[in-house]
N, C-alpha and C positions, 0 to 999 in steps of 0.2 A: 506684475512679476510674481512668479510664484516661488517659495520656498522649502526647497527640501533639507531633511534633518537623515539624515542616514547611517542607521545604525548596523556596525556588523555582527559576526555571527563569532563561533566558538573559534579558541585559539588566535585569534584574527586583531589586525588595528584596524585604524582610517585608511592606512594606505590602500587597503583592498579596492576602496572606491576611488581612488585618484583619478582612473581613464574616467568612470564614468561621469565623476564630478566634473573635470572638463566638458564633456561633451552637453552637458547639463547647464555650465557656463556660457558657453558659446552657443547655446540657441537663445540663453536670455533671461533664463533663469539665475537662482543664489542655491548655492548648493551647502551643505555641512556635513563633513563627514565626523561623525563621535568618536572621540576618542575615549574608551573604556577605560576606568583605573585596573591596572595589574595587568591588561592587554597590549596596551598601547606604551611603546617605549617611552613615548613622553610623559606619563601617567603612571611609573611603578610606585606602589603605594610606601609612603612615607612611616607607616607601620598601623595594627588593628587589623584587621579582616577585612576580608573583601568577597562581597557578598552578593546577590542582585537588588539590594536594596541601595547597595554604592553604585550599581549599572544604572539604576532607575536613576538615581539624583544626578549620574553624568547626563541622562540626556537630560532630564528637567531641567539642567544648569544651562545647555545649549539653546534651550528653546528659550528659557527667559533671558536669555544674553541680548536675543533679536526685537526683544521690545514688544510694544503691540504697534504692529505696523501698519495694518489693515490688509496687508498684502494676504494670499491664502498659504496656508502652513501643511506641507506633506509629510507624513512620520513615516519611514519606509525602516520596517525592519528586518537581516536576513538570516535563518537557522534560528542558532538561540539568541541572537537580536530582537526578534518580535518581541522577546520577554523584556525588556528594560524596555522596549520600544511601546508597547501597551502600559506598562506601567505609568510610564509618561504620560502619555493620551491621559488614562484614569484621572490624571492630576492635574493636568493641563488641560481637560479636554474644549476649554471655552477657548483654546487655541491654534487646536487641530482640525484641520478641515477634511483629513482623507489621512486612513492607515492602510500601508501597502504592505503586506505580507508576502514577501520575497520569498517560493520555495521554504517556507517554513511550516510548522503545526499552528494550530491553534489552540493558544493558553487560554484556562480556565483558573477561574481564580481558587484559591487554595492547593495551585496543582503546580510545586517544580518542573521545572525544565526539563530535569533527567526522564521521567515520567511521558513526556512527549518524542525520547528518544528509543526507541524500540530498537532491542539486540543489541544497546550498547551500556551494560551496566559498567559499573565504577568497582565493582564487587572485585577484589586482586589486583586493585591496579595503586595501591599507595606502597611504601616503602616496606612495610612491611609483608604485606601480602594478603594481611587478613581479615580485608574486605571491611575494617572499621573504617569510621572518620572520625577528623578533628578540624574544627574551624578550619583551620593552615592547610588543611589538604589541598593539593594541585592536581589536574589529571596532565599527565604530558601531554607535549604537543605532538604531531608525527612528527617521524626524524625523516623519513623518508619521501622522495615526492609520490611514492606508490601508496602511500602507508594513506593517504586522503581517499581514496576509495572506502578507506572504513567509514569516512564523515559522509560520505555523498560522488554522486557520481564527478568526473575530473573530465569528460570528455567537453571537446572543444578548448580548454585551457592550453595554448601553447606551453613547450618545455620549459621556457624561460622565467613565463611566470607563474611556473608549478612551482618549480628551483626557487624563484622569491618568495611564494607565499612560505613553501618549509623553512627560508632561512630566516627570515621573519617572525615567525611563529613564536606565538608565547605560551606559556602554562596556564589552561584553563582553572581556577579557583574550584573547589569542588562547593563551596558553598551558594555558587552562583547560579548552579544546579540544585541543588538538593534543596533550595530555600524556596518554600512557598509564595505564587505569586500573589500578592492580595490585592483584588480588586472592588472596586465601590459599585461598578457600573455606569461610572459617570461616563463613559468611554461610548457607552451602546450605541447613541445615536448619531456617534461617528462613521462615514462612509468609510467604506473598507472595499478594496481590489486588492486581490490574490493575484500573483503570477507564481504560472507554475511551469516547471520544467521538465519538459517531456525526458529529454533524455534520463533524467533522474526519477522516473517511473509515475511523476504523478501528469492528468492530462484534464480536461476539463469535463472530456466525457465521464471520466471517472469518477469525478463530484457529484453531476450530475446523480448518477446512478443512484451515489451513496443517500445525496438526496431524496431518491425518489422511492427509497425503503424503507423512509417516513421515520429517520432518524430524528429525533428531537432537537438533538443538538447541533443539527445541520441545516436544522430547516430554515435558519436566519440568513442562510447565506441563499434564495434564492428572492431575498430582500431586493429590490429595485438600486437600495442604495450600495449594493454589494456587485463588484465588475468583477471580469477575470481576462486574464491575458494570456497567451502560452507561449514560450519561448524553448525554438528548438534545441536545445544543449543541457548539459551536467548543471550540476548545483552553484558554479560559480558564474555565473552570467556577468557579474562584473567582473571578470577576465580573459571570459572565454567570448562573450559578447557585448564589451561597454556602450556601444554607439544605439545595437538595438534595443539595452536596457534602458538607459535616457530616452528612445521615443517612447519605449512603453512608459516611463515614469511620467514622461510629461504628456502621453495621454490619458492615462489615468488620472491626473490632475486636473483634465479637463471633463472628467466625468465620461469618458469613452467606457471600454472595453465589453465583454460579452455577458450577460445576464442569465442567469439560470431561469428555467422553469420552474416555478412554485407548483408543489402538488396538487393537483386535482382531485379533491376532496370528494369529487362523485365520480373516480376513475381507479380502480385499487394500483396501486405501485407495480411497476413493471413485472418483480419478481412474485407477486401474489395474484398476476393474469393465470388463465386457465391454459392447461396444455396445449401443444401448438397441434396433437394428435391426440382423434377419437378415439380410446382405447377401453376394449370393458374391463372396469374396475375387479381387482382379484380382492379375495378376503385379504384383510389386514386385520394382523393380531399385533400387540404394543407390548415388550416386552422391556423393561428399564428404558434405556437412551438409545434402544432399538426397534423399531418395527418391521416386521416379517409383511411378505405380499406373496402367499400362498398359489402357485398354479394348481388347477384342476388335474390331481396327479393324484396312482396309487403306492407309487412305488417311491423312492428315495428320489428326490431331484438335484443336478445343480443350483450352487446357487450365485448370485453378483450382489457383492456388498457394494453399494454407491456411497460414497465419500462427499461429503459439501464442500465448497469452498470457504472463504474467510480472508482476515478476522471477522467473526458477528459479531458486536458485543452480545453481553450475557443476557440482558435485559428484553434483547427483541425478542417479540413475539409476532406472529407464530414464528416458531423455532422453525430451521431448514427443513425438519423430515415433515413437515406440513406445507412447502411450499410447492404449489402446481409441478414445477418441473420435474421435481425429484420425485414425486409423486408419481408420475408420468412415467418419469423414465423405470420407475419399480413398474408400473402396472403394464410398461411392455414388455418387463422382462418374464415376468408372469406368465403373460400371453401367450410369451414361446418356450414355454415349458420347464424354467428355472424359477426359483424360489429366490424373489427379491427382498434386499435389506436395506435402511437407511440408516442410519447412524448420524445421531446427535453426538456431535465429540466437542471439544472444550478449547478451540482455535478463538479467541474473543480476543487476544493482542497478537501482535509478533512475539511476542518472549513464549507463547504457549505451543511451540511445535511439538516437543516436548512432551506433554501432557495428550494432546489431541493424540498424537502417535502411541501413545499408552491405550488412548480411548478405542482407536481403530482396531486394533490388538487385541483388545480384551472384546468388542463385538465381532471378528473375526471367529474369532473361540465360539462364543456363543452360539453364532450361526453355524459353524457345522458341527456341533455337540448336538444340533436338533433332531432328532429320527427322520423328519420329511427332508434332510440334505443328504447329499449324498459327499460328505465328506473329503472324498478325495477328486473331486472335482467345482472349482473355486474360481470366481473372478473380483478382481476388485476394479472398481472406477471412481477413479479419481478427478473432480472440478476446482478449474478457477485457480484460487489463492490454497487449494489442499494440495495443490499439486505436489509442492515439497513433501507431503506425508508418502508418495510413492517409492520414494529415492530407498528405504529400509528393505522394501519389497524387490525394489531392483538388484542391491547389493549381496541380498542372500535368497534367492525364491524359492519358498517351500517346492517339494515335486507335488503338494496338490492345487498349486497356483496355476492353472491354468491360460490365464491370461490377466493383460494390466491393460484398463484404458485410459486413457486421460482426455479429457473433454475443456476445451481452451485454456491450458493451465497454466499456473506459474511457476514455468521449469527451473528455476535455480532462485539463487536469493535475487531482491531486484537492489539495484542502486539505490542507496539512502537507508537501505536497511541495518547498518551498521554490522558488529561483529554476528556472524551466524554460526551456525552448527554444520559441521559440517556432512552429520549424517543427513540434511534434508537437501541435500545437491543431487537431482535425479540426472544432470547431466556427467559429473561423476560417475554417478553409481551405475547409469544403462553399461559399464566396462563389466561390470558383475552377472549383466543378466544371463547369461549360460542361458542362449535360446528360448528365454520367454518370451513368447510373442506381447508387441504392446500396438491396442490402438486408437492412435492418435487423431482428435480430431481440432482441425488446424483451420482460426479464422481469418477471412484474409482483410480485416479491417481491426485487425489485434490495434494495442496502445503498440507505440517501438518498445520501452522496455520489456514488456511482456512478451512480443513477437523473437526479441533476441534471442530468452533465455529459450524459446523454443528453438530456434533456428541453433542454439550451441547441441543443445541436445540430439538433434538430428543429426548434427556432423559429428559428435561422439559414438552415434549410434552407426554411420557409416561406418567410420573407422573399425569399429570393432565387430562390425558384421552382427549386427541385433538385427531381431526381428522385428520391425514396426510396418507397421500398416496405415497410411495418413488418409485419414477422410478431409478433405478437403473443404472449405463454404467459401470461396470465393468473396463472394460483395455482404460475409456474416461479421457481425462487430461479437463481443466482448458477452458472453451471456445470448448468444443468436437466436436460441429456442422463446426467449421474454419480449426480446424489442427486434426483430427481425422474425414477421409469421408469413416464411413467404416460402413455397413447391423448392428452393432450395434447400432452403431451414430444414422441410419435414422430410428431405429425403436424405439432406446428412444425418439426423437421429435414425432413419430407420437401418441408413447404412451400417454405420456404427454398431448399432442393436446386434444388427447380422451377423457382424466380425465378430463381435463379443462371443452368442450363442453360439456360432459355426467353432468356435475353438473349444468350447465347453461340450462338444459332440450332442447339442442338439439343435433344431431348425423350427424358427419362428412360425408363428399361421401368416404374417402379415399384417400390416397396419395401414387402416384408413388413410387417406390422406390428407385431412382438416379436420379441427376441430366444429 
């Protein structure tokens, strides 16, 4: 018999997991759902603070309630759950045999919880406004059952118990956040299975990736002892799907689910393969957090500023404007007679849209203050997770913006991302574009979240009669020019290129066909 310990997330009691603890019962299992001090109505704190170090001692007190049984011990924690939920493991770890991370981050020790919630500061949200604390701080709960969209995606949650979880809902402790996790390590060689929820933007492909650009911090997880599960729906799978969340938990406990690929130490990372197309290299000059890709020209040239994706953190190296594709994609824009740019901008969290959009802006400038541009004639392209830095460009476009591409991007904010800005919603903002042509090129093996925020985008753009132009990749996943090198790949980049150029009133020589 195996036993799960199941700890919930922000604002939340035990009751969250009632279906699923059932269903967890009746195959055979012992289930426990934690009840949190100051969360859980049966637990409002009798006075003193309440902190994650009082989260941490509810579950510890759970797990040594059940003795040493010999039976296997599952710690499943969900959102900010994992944080008391790891803590526990830390301390118990000679009694935990597998931590399941439910759609949640991953805590590092000395690192609060708020720090793993991106777009959702605490910054104006106490009584006063101004963004201090004190111990006694609370963050509200939502009042609303729309207002949980701010925590995570809601879909699949029937009404009823969207309506229970807000009437339910407690005042998160702002200390239980902001309080550093401290951990020993004793935890490490604990097995750990992630499930992750598609609907809520995160997918397994998407690990992978992150993995395989030889993140440090990642690399643990393509561990043998490290599983992953995905489940179709929003952030609350114990609501939205209790029955499927209990077989995934109790396959996980049986050491099931899917395993990542460990990097190939004599294979370079997807994103630092060589371009998918042969292209002659133009000069490149480095100028700050820009690089120029000079075409063989006498006269002033257009040019296309290419945008990265993101977050990178800050720390990877080589930075984007060194990575093959972008590289790539400057030295064909080169080729056909425009004056290519890349830009290093400063996208390394979600809180930095902000800042990168500064960055964009001010190499923007630079690039056509050069004498070899021809200033009034401009493209920008936009990839990936930059995507949002378009949305500024859409809402007011210079008349020397000649054109905006986007290259599989993330069109609006995605679920889980907490409170955003609203100037980085490019499906908003295409209502602004006053006939700038934009073009889009659209994979047909996108993540759903991802796929959506395009799919809104385009029906904003019908609506309002924009100009978009969709290149299509049919059977292209996520990044298609790195891990897809296939006569479709290289003909949607050269399409693309074409649309770009042909708006900027110049015409490429053409591009090889393989590298």
């Amino acid at each position: 018999m195996t036993i799960f310990v199941l700890v919930p997330g922000m604002f939340t009691g035990a009751h969250v997991w009632q279906e699923t603890a059932d269903r967890l019962t009746a195959a055979g299992a012992e289930a426990h759902a934690v009840r949190l001090t100051g969360l859980d109505a049966a637990l409002r704190p009798a006075g003193g603070d309440v902190d994650l170090e009082t989260h941490i001692a509810d579950v510890v007190a759970v797990i040594d309630s059940l003795g040493a049984t010999g039976r296997k011990l599952v710690l499943a924690g969900h959102d900010y759950g994992i944080h008391p939920a790891l803590g526990a493991a830390d301390r118990r770890a000679e009694r935990v045999d597998r931590i399941v991370y439910l759609d949640s981050g991953m805590p590092r020790d000395g690192v609060p919880a708020m720090a793993a919630v991106p777009g959702r500061s605490l910054r104006g949200r106490t009584a006063g406004g101004d963004g201090s604390f004190t111990s006694g701080d609370v963050l509200p709960p939502p009042a609303a059952s729309e207002e949980w969209r701010r925590w995570g995606s809601t879909e699949g949650v029937p009404g009823p118990a969207l309506d229970r979880l807000t009437a339910m809902a407690a005042p998160q402790p702002t200390a239980t956040l902001l309080q550093p996790l401290r951990l020993t390590g004793a935890a490490d060689a604990v097995a750990a299975t992630g499930i992750l929820c598609t609907g809520n933007g995160a997918s397994i492909e998407m690990v992978q990736m992150m993995v395989d650009r030889g993140d440090p911090a990642l690399r643990e997880l393509a561990d043998a002892r490290v599983t992953f599960f995905e489940l179709p729906t929003g952030h609350w799978p114990m609501l939205s799907l209790p029955a499927e969340l209990a077989d995934v938990l109790r396959r996980a406990a049986a050491g099931e689910g899917h395993r990542l690929s460990p990097v190939d130490a004599s294979e370079p990372p997807a994103h630092l393969r060589p371009f998918l197309l042969d292209v002659p290299e133009a000069r490149r000059e480095r100028h700050g957090n820009v690089d120029l890709y000079l075409p063989d020209a006498r006269t002033p040239r257009p040019a296309v500023l290419f945008v990265h994706g993101g977050p990178v953190p800050a720390d990877a190296r080589p930075t984007p404007r060194d990575w093959p594709a972008l590289k790539g994609y400057a030295h064909c824009a080169a080729e056909g007679g425009a004056v290519a740019a890349v830009v290093d901008h400063s996208l390394h969290t979600l809180d930095d849209y902000g800042r990168a959009a500064a960055d964009v802006a001010a190499a923007v400038e630079q690039v056509r203050a050069d004498p070899r541009v021809d200033a009034d004639r401009a493209a920008l392209w936009f990839f990936s997770g930059g995507g949002p830095l378009a949305a500024p460009w859409l809402d007011a476009p210079p008349p020397w913006l000649r054109c905006l591409a986007a290259t599989y991007p993330v069109f609006g904010p995605l679920p889980g991302w907490g409170a955003t800005d609203s100037r980085f919603d490019p499906a908003r903002a295409v209502a602004n574009a006053d006939g700038l042509p934009v073009v889009l090129t659209r994979v047909g093996q996108e993540t759903p979240a991802i796929a959506a925020t395009v799919e809104e985008f385009l029906a904003s753009a019908v609506e309002c009669g924009a100009d978009v132009d969709v290149v299509d990749v049919p059977h292209g996943r996520h990044a298609f020019e790195t891990v897809d090198r296939t006569d479709e790949s290289r003909d949607a980049v050269r399409r693309a290129m074409r649309a770009v150029l042909g708006r900027l009133g110049v015409s490429d020589t053409g591009f090889p066909t393989e590298a």
